[in-house]
N, C-alpha and C positions, 0 to 999 in steps of 0.2 A: 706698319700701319694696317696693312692687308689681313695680319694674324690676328693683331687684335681686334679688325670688325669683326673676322671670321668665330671668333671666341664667341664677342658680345651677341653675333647673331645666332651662335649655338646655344649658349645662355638663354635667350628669349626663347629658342625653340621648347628648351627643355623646362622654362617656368609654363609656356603655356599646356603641353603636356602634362605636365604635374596638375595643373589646374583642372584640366579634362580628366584625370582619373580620379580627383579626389569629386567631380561632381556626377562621375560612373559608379563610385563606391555608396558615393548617399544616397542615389540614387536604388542601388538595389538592397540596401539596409534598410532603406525606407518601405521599401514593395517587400522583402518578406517580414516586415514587422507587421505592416498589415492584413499580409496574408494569416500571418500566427494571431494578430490580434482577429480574424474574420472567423479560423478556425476554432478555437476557445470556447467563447460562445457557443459557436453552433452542438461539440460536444459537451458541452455545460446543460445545453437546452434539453437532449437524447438521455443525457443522467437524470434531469431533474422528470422527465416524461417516464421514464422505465421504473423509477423508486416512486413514484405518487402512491401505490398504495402503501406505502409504509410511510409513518412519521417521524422515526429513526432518522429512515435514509432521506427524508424531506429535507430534517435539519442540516445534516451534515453537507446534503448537494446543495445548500443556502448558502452555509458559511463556507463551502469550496467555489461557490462563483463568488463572493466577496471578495476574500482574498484573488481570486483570478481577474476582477474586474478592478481591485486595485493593481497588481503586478504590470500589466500593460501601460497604464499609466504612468508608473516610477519608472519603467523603461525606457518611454517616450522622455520623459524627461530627462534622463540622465542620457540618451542619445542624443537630444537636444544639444546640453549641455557640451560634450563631447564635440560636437557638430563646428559650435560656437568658437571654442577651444582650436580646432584645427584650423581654422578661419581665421584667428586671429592670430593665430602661427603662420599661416599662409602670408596673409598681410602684411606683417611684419618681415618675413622674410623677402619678399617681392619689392619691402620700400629699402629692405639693406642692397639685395641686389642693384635697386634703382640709384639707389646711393653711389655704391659700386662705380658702375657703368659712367652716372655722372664725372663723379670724381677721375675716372681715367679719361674723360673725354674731356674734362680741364685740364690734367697732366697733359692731356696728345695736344691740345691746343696752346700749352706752354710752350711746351719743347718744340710745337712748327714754328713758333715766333722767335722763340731762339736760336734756332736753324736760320731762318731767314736772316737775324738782324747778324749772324753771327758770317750768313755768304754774302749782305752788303758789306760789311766789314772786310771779309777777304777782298771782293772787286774793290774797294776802294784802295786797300793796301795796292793788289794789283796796278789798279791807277795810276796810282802814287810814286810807283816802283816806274812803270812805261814812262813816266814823264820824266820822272830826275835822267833815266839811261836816254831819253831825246833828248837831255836839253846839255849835254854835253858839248864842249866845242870841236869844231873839225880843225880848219887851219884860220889859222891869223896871224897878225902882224906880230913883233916884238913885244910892242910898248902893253897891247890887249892883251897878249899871250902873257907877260908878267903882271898886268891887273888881276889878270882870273885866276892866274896862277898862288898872287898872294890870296885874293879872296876864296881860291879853292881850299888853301889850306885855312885859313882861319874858320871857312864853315863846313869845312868835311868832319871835323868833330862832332857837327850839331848833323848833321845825315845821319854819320853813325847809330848816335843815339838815336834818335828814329827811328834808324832801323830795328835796333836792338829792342826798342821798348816795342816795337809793332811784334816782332818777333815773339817777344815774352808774353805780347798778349796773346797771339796767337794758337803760342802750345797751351795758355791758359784755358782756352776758350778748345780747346780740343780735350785738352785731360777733364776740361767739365761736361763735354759731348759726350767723353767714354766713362764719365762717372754716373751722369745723368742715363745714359744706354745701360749701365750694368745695373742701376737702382730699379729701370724699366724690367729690366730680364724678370729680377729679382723680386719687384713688385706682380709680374706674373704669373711667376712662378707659384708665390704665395698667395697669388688670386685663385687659381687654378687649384692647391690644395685646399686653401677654405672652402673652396666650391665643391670638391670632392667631400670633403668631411661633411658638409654641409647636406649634401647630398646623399652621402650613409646614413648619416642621421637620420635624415625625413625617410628613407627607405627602411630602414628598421623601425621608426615608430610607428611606421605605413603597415608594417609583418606583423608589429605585437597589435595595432589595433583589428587587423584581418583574423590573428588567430583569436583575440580576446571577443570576437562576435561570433567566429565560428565555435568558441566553447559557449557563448551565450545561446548560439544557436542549438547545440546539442544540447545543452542544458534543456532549453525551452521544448525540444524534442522529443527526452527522455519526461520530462514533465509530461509532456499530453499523451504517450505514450502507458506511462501511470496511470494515470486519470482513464482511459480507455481499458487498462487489465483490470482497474477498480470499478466502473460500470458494469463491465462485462460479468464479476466475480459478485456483484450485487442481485444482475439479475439471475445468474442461475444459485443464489441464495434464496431468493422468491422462490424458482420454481423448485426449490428443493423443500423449502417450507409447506409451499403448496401438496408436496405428493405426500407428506409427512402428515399434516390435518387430514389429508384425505384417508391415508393407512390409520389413523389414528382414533379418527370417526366409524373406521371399519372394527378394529380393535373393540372399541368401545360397544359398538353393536351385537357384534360376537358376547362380550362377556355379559351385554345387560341381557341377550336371549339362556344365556347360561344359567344366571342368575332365574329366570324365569323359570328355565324347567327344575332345578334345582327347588323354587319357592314351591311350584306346583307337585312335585313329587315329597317333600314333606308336609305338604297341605294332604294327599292324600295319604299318606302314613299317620298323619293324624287323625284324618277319617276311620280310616280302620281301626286305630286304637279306640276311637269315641265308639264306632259301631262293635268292637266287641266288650267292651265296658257296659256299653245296654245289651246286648246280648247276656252277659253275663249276672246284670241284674235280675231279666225276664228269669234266667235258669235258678238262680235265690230265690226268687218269690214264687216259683213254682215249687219249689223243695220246701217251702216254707208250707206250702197247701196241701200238704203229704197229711195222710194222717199221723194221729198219739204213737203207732206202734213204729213208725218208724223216726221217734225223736232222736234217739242213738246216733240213726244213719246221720238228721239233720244237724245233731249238736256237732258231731264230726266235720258236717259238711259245710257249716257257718266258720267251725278253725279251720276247716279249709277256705273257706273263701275270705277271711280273716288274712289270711297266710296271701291268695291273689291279690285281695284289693291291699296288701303294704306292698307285694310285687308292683302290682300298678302304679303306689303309689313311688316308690322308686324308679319305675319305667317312666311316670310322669316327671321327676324331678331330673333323670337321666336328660329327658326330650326338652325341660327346661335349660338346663346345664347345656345341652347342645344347641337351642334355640342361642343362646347367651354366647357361646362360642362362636357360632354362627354370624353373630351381631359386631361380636370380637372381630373375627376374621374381617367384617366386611367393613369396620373400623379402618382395620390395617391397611386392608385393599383399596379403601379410599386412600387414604394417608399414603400408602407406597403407589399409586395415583397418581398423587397431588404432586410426589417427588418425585419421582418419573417421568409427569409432566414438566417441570422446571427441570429439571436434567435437560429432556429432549430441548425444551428452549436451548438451555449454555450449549449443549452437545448434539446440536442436529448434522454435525459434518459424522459422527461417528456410529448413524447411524446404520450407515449401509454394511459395517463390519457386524453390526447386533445383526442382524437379519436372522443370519444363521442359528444364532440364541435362541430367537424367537420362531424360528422354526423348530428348535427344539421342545420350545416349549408346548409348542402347537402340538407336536407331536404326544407330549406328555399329557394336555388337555385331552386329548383324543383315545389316553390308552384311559385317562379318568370317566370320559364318559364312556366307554367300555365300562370300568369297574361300576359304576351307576347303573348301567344298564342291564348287567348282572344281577344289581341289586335289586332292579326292578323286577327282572326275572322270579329271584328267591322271594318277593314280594308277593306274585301274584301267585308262586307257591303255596305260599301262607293266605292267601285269600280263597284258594282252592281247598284248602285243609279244612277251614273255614266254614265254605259251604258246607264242606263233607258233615263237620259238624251241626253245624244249623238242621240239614237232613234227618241227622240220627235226633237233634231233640224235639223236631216234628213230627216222628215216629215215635219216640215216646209220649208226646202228650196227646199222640190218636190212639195209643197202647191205654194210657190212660184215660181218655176217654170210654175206650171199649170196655175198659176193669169196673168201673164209675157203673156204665149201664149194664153189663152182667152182675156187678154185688149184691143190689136187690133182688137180681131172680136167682144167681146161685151163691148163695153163702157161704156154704159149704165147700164147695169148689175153688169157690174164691180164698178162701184162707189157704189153700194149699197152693193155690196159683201165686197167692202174695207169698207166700214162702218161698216159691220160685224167682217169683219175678225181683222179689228182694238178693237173693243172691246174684240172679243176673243182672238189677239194676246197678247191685255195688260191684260185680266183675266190670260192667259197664264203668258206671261211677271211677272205678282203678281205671280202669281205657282213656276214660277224660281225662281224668288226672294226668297219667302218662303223658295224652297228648298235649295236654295244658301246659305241663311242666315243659312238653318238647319244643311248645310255638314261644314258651317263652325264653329258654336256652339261642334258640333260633333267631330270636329276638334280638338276647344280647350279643349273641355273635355280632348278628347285623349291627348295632349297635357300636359292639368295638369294631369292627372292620370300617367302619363310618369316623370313630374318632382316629383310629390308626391313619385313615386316611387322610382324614383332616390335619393331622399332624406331619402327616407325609407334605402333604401340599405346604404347611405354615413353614416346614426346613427347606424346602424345594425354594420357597418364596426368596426365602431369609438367604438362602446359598442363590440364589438367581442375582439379587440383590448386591449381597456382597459381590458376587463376578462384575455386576454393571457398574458397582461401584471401583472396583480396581483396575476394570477395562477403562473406563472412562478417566482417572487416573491416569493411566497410561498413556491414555491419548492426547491428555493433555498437557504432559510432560513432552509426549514429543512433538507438539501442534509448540510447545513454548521453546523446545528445541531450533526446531524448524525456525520460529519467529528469530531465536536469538541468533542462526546462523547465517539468516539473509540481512538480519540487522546489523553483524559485525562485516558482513563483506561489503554492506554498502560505507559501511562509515568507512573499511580499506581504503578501499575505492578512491573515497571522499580524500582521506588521507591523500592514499597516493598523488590524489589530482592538485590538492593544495600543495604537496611537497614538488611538483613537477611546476606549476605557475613559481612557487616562489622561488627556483633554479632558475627558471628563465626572468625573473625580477631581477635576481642577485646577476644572470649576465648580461642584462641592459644595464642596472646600474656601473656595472665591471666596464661594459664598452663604451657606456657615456665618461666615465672616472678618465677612461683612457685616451680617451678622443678631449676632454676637458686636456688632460697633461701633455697630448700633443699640441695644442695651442696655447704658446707661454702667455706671458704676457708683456713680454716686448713686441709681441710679433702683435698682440692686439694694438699696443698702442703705437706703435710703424703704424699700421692700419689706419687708425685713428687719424693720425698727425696726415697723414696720407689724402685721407678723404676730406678731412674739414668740414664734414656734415654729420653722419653718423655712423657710429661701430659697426663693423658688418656683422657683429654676434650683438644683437639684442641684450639687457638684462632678462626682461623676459622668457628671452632662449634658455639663457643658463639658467634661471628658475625653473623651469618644464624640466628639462633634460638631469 
């Protein structure tokens, strides 16, 4: 009796126990769910504050608190749920225990009253037994001594019996004592392991629901963790944007000031060409004022200038043609632009690898305005030649003006002097020519070294291009490398983690399977028959389990 309060009071101790941990568990499932639910938000709020100027990242930090502001929610409820579930295990288990305990404290109450009615029974036999051995006779007379004598023997058969049947009942009532004590042991014994298995059970479903929140909690971890490398990786996408318009804007400056001296230096080469085209005119219509005797020199000097002005007019059509190329070019340079620009959008991570390019290229701008500057040099060469000439045909038409006002007072002299002055003006006349023919050799040099260069620049472009296009290529082969190799470790990972959950599935169902085949089902229905109230294993249990 002592053993078995001592049980049932162990029992109580360790349901109330059980009770106090399971409301210490929901207790802190509950405080970090809100802690993660408090957290969330807060860096939900910092995303959507750091991407406000972009409408990209607006969107996307919109439908990442959606989803986040539903995920809390489905947790909360299925922790609920969960909550409910162990509650009603708990419950259940607590009324089998009650059951239990009932039930042996109606057995202990049987068996003290069969104890009892079975030690009246003994004293009365006792009784029974003291008085037949008192009522025997001492001494007496003859005639009494053969009355008792006959009657001793006629009813000593019926004592016998008495005896004999008290007897049988006796060991009856004792082989049901030691059957009744061995069923107790027995019933024990089997209380004692149901309550052990019982008790593994609820401690392994205690372990798998501990680990399955500390993976929800890593999970929920590794989630805001994400979320935190993906803000982070946002905002310095902004300021990489940012220094990229600003370098971009710089770029753009640079080339539209290029463009300007480049406009302004063939504005003034057309100047010069327009200025020596009327130049050129003034010296025709001066030769044309010559006198009769010199028509010869003029007819010559008209297929000469026949011969300049188709020069011209090919230096005209050349500076056309290069105007057109020009237009060309700046076509292109738009257009390779406009594709450069939208590259930079897709491939602004790849540009700090261009750099280097684009220092080179800097460098090659810089040997071109060199070469330009050169140009300009041999430019104001040719504007100095220029003067030179301008000089000499202001010298002659003060020559001729002196000839003009000496031919009326010496005529004579004068025909001899035009005879001079005629070979020297056609030696002259040769001089010009020479140099005319020289500015305009000089010309087209300038000229081709202008389109050679322009050409240079259009392969330069074309091979700049190509390189940015198979770097960039490149780069996003392995930017898609890169992607596919953190994308197959995490699904690993994933793998791994689902192949490791569902090992430890397959060995809870293994050790409920086995814990099911250690309780037959005689031993439930003993139980059963035992208690007369209800199963100490629930249906419900065996459904869960």
């Amino acid at each position: 009796m002592s053993e078995l309060k001592a049980r049932i009071h162990v029992v109580v101790l360790e349901n109330e126990k059980l009770q106090n941990d399971l409301k210490m568990v929901t207790e802190k499932t509950l405080r970090g769910q809100t802690v993660l639910d408090a957290s969330v938000p807060l860096s939900n709020a910092g995303g959507i504050s750091g991407d406000y100027s972009h409408v990209c990242g607006a969107a996307k930090s919109s439908c990442h608190i959606n989803e986040q502001a539903k995920a809390p929610t489905l947790e909360l409820e299925k922790w609920q749920l969960e909550l409910e579930k162990l509650k009603y295990l708990h419950e259940e288990k607590t009324e089998v225990f009650e059951a239990q305990i009932q039930s042996l404290r109606k057995a202990l109450s049987e068996s003290q009253k069969n104890c009892e009615d079975l030690s009246g029974r003994l004293k009365h036999q006792h009784l029974i037994n003291a008085a037949n051995s008192s009522s025997r006779p001492g001494g007496l007379c003859l005639n009494c001594a053969q009355h008792e004598a006959v009657l001793s023997q006629t009813h000593s058969n019926v004592h016998m019996q008495t005896i004999e049947r008290l007897t049988k009942e006796r060991d009856e009532l004792m082989t049901a004592l030691s059957t009744i004590r061995i069923n107790l042991n027995e019933m024990q014994q089997r209380e004692c392991s149901a309550y052990e298995q019982v008790k593994q059970a609820v401690h392994m479903t205690e372990e798998a629901n501990l680990e399955r929140t500390k993976a929800l909690v890593q999970c929920e971890q590794l989630k805001s963790e994400m979320e935190r490398q993906r803000d982070r990786l946002e905002k310095e996408l902004t300021l990489q944007l940012d220094k990229r318009a600003g370098e971009r804007e710089a770029v753009r400056e640079e080339m539209k000031k290029e463009k300007e001296n480049l406009s302004s230096l063939v504005m003034s080469l057309s100047q010069n060409v327009a200025g020596l085209e009327t130049q050129i005119d003034r010296i025709t219509r001066e030769k044309t004022s010559l006198t009769n005797q010199l028509e010869e020199a003029q007819n010559q000097h008209a297929s000469r200038e026949m011969e300049i002005n188709k020069v011209c007019g090919e230096i005209r059509y050349q500076l056309n043609q290069t105007k057109m190329k020009k237009d060309e070019a700046e076509k292109e340079h738009r257009e390779y632009r406009t594709k450069t620009i939208r590259e930079l959008e897709v491939k602004d991570q790849q540009i700090e690898k261009l750099q280097v390019l684009l220092n080179e290229n800097k460098q090659r701008l810089e040997q071109a305005q060199q070469d330009t500057a050169k140009a300009k040099d041999e430019c104001l060469k040719l504007t100095e030649l220029l003067g030179k000439a301008e000089q000499q045909l202001h010298f002659l038409r003060l020559e001729k003006e002196n000839i003009q006002h000496s031919f009326s007072n010496e005529a004579k002299t004068r025909v001899l002097q035009a005879q001079q002055r005629e070979q020297e003006l056609t030696q002259k006349m040769r001089q010009m020519e020479a140099q005319h023919d020289k500015t305009v050799n000089e010309l087209e040099s300038l000229l081709s070294s202008q389109n050679a260069l322009l050409s240079k620049l259009k392969e330069e472009c074309c091979q700049l291009a190509k390189k940015l296009e198979h770097v960039t290529e490149r780069n996003r082969l392995h930017q898609l490398d890169k992607h596919c190799q953190t994308s197959a470790q995490q699904l690993v990972e994933l793998l791994n983690k689902q192949n490791e959950l569902y090992k430890e599935r397959q060995m809870l169902t293994e050790e409920v399977d086995f814990l099911r085949t250690q309780v037959p089902l005689k031993t439930r229905r003993e139980i059963h028959d035992f208690s007369s109230c209800r199963p100490i294993f629930p249906p419900f249990f065996f459904s869960v389990y």
